[in-house]
C-alpha positions in Angstrom: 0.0 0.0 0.0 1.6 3.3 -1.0 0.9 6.6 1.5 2.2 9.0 -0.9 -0.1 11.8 -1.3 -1.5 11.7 -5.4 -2.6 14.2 -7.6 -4.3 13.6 -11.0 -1.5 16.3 -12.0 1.8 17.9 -10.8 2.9 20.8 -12.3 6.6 21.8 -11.4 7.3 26.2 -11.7 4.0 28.8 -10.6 5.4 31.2 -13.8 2.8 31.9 -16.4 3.0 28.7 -18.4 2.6 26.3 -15.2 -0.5 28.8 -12.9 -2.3 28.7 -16.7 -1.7 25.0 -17.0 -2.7 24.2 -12.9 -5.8 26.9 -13.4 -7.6 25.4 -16.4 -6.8 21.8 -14.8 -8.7 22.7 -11.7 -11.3 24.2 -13.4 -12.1 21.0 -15.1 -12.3 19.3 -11.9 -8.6 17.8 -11.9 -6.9 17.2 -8.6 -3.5 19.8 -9.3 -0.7 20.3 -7.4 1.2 23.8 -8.4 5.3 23.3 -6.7 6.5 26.5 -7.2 10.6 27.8 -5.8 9.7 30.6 -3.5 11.2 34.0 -4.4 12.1 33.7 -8.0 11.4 36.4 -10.8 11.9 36.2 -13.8 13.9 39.3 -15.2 11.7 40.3 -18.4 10.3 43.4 -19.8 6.6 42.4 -18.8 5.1 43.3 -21.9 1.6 41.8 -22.8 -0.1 42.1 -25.7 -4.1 42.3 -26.3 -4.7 39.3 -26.9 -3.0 38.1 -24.1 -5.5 40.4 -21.6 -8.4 39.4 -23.9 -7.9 35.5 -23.9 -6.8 34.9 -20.3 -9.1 37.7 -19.0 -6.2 39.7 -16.6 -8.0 42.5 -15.2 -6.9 46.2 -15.3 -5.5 46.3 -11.6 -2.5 44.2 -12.9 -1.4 46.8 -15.7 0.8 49.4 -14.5 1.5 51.0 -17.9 0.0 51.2 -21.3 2.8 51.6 -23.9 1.1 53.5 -26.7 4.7 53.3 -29.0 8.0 51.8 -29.2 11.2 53.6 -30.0 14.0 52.1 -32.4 17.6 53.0 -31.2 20.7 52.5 -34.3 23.7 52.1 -33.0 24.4 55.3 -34.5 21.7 56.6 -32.1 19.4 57.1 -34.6 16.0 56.8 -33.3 13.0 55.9 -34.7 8.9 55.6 -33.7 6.6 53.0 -34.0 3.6 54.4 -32.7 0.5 52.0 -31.9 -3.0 52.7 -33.9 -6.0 52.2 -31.6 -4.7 50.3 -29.5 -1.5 50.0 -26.2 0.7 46.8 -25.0 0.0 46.3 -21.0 3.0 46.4 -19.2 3.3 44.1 -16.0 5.6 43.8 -12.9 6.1 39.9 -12.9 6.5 39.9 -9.2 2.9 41.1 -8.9 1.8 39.3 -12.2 2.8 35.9 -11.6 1.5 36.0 -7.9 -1.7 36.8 -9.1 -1.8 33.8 -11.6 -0.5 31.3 -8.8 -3.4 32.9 -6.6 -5.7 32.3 -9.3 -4.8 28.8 -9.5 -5.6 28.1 -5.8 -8.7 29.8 -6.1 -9.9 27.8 -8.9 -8.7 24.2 -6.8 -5.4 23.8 -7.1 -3.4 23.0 -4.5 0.0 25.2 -4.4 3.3 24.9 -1.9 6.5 26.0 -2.2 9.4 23.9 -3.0 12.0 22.9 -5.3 12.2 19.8 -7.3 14.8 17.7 -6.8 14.1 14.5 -8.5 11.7 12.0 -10.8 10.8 8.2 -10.1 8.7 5.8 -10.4 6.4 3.5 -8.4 6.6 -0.3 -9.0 3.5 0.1 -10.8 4.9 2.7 -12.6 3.4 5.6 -11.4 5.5 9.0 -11.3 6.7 10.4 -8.3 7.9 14.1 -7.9 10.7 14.6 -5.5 10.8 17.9 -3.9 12.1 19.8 -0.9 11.0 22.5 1.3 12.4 25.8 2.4 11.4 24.9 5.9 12.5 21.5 6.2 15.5 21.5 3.8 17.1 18.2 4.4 13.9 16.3 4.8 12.6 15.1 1.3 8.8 15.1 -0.1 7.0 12.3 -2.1 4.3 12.7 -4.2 2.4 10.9 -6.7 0.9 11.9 -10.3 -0.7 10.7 -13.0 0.9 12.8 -14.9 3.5 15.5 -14.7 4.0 18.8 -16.1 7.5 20.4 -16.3 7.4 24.6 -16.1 10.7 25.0 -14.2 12.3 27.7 -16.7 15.0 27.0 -19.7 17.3 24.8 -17.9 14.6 22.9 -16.7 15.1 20.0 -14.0 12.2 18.0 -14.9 12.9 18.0 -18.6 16.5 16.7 -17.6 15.2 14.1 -15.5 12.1 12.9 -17.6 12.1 14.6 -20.9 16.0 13.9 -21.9 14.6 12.9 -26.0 13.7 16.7 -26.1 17.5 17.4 -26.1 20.0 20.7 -25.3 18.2 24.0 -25.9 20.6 27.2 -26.5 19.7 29.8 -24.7 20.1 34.2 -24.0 20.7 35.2 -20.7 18.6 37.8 -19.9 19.6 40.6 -17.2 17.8 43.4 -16.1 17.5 46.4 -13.2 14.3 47.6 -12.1 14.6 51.3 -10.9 12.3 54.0 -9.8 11.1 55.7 -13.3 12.2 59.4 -13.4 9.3 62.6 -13.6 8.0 62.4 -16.4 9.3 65.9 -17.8 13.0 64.1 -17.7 14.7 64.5 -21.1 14.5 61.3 -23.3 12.2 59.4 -20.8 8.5 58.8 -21.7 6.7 56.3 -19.4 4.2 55.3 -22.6 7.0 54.4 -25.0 9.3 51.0 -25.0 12.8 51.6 -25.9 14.3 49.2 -27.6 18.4 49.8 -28.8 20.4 47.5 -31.3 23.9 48.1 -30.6 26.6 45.6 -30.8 28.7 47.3 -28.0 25.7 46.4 -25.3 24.5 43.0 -26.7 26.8 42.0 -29.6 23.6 39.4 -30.7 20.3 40.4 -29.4 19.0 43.8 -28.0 18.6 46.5 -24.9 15.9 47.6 -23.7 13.8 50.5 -21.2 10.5 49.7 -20.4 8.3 51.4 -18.2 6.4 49.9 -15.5 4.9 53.1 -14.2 6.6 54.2 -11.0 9.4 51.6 -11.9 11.2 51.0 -15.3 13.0 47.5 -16.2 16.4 48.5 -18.2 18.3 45.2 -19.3 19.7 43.3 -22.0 20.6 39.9 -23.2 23.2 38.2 -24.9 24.4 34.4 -25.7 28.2 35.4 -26.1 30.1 34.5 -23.9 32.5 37.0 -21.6 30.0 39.8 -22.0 29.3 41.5 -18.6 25.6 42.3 -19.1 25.6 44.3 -15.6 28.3 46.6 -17.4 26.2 46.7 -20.6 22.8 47.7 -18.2 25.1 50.5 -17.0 26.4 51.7 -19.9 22.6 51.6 -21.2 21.7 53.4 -18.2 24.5 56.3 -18.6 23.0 56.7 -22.6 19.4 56.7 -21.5 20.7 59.5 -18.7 18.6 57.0 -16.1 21.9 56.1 -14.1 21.2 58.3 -11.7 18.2 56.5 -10.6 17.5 54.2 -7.6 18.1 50.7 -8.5 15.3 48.9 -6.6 16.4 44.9 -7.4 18.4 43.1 -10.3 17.4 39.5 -11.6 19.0 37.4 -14.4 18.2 34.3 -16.0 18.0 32.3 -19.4 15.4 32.5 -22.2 15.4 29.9 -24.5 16.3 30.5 -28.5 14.0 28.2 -30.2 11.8 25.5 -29.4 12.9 21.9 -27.7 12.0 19.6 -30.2 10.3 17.3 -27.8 8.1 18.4 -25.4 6.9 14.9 -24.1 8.1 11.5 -23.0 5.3 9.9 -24.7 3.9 8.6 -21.1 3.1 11.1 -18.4 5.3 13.8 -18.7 4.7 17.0 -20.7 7.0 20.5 -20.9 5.4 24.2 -21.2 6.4 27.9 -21.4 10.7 28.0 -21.2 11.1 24.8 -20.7 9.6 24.1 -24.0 11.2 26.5 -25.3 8.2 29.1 -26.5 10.2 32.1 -26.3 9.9 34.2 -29.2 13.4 34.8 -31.1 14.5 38.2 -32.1 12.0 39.4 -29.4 12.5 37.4 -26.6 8.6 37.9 -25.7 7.5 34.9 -24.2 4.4 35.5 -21.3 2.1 35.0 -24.4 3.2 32.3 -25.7 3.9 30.8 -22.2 0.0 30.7 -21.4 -0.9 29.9 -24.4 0.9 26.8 -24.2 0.0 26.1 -20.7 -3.4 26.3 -21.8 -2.7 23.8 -25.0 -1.0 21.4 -22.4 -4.2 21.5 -19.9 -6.3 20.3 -22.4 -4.3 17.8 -23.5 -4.3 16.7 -20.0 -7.3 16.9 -19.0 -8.0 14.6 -22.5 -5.4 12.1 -21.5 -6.9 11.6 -17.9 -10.1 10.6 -19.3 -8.9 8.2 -22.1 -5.0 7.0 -20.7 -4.1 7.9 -24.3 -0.1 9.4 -23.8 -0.5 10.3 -28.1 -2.5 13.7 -26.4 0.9 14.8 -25.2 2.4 14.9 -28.7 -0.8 17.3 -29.7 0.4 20.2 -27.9 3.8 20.8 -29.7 2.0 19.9 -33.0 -0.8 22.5 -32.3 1.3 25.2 -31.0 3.7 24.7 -34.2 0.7 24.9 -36.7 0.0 28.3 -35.0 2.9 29.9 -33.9 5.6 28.0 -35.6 5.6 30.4 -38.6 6.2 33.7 -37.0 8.9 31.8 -35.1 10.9 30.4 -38.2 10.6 34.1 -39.6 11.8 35.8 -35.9 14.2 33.3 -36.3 15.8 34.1 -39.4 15.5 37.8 -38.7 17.5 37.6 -35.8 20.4 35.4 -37.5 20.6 38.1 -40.3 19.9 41.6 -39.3 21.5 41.2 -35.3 24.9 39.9 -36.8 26.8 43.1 -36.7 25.8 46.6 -36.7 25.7 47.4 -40.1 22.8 45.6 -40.3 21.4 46.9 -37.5 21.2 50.2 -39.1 19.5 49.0 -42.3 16.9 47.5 -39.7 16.2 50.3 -38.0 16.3 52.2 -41.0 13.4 49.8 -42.2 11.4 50.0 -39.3 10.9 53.7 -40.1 8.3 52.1 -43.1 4.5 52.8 -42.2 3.9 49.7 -43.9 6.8 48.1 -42.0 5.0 49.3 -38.6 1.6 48.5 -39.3 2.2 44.7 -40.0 4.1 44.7 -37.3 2.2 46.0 -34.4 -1.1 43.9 -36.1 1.4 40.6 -36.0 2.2 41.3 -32.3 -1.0 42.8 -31.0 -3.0 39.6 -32.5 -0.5 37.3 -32.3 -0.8 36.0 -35.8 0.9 37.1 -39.7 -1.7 39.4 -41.0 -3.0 38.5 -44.2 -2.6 41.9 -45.7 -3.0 43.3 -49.1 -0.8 41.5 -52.0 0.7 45.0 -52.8 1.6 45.7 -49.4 3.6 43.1 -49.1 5.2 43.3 -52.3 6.3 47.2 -51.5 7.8 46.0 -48.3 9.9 43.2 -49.9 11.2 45.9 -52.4 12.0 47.9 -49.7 13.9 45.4 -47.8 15.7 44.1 -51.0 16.7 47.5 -51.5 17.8 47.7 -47.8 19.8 44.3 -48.2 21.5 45.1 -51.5 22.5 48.6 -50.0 21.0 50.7 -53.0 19.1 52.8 -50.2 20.9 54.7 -47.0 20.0 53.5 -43.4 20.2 57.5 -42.8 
């Protein structure tokens, strides 16, 4: 007889992908646990996009900012605006954010404690056990059984090395960022609607900087996969340009966001992987809340499927789904990172494209929606002859 306590589902990490995952479990009557490391945040810009606020109904309390434009810095410092039509991205603090979905879960049925995984087994009948220890009771460890597991413990995930090894290394940017109080308002080159976002190969010689405001706070970080860089020197430098270095720095987090998607997010059995631990971080953006949820939310259904028929081929749905939707717009971030963020040459001509109105208007309806717009043919074909003019240098980035 086994006195392990058991759970129709575990789900290891309370960040966006795993609270989705453990709410829309509960709410279909699952039995959930939701083991989440206390104190972690995840450094991130906290930007959310409509239909992030529209599908997973987060209400207004939780936004502290509504960007209405983003600005484009060259490394020459040439600066251009992308200003939103009808519309804003939300801007959360994750600390408050991700609480709030981890409270949501419990309130919906989900049972949450805090802990850190430490391991995955099996029964003799073959059920999974998660292994996981306390902050309270450190050397003493806990046993728990599922029928299935979910693995939303960040990029270098411990469950996916334990239980998912098929889905194989993922690179990965390490993200760093300072959160400091925002400066008045009337403070030269600040504007607490507008996202700064700066391509220069002296602060990340392979991804980009950025100033986002949070209201009475602003994140200012960067990221980078090269090796050597000191990211807290390139936040300083970033903050000395900006002229926000004289600000109070109220807490610094790093961590690493994934590049591309694990190509196996399931054992075929009982264990599944969501938000970085599958990977779903948007390349050349880094945005990854979205796409987080959204995947927590393909993975609960697949779950809650699974429970009911013992069928382990639901697992294999979610990657397939999320691919059919979002695997297009990845492929093209993808590409657009490896070409235009490989030195700073081509970071001008990018910049210098993003001054297009056509160039802007896709983009904000691309990111806003979260799909490729099907726009007009001769749209499209005036911004590919813009960009091939870009690419084969017969126009100026000036």
């Amino acid at each position: 007889m086994n006195d392990h306590e058991t759970f129709d589902v575990v789900v290891v990490g309370g960040g966006p992908a795993g609270a989705t995952t453990a709410t829309d479990l509960a709410l279909a009557g699952r039995s959930v646990l939701l083991l989440d490391r206390a104190g972690r945040i995840k450094p991130c810009g906290g930007a959310i996009p409509p239909r992030l606020i529209r599908d997973f109904l987060i209400p207004d309390s939780l936004i502290v900012a509504r960007a209405l434009s983003a600005r484009i810095v060259s490394p020459t410092s040439r600066a251009v605006d992308m200003p939103i039509e009808d519309g804003f991205v939300g801007m959360v603090d994750r600390d408050v954010f991700d609480e709030w979905l981890r409270e949501r879960a419990e309130k919906t049925g989900a049972v949450r404690r805090q802990g850190t995984f430490t391991d995955f087994s099996r029964d003799d009948d073959g059920t999974a056990r998660v292994h996981y220890k306390t902050k309270e009771a450190p050397d003493t460890e806990v046993v728990v059984r599922a029928r299935a597991v979910v693995g939303a413990d960040g990029a270098n995930s411990a469950v996916a090395r334990k239980a998912v090894p098929e889905g194989g290394k993922v690179p990965y940017v390490f993200a760093y960022h300072e959160i400091v109080r925002s400066p008045e308002e009337n403070t030269e080159g600040f504007d607490g609607t507008r996202c700064d976002v700066h391509y220069r190969g002296e602060l990340s010689p392979d991804f980009y900087s950025w100033i986002f405001p949070h209201g009475n706070a602003t994140s200012i970080g960067t990221g980078s996969a090269c090796k050597g860089l000191s990211l807290r020197q390139s936040v300083h430098d970033l903050r000395v340009i900006a002229g926000l270095d004289g600000c109070e720095t109220i807490r610094r987090e790093g961590a690493p966001l994934p590049l591309y998607p694990r190509k196996r997010w399931d054992n075929g059995r009982d264990v599944i992987l969501v938000g970085d631990a599958a990977g779903t971080v948007a390349p050349a953006s880094g945005e990854g809340i979205y796409y987080a949820m959204a995947g927590g939310r393909l993975a609960a259904g697949a779950l809650d499927r699974f429970l009911v028929t013992g069928d382990a081929k639901e697992f294999a749905t979610v990657r397939k789904h999320f691919m059919k939707e979002h695997g297009r717009v990845f492929w093209i971030l993808r590409m657009m990172q490896n070409f235009w963020y490989s030195n700073d040459r081509r970071r001008e001509r990018f910049v210098s494209i993003c001054r297009d109105p056509d160039v802007q208007k896709l983009t904000w309806n691309a990111y806003m929606n979260k799909k490729l717009v099907r726009a007009k043919p001769l749209t499209h074909a005036r911004i590919f002859f813009k960009d091939l003019a870009h690419l084969t240098g017969l126009v100026s980035p000036s």
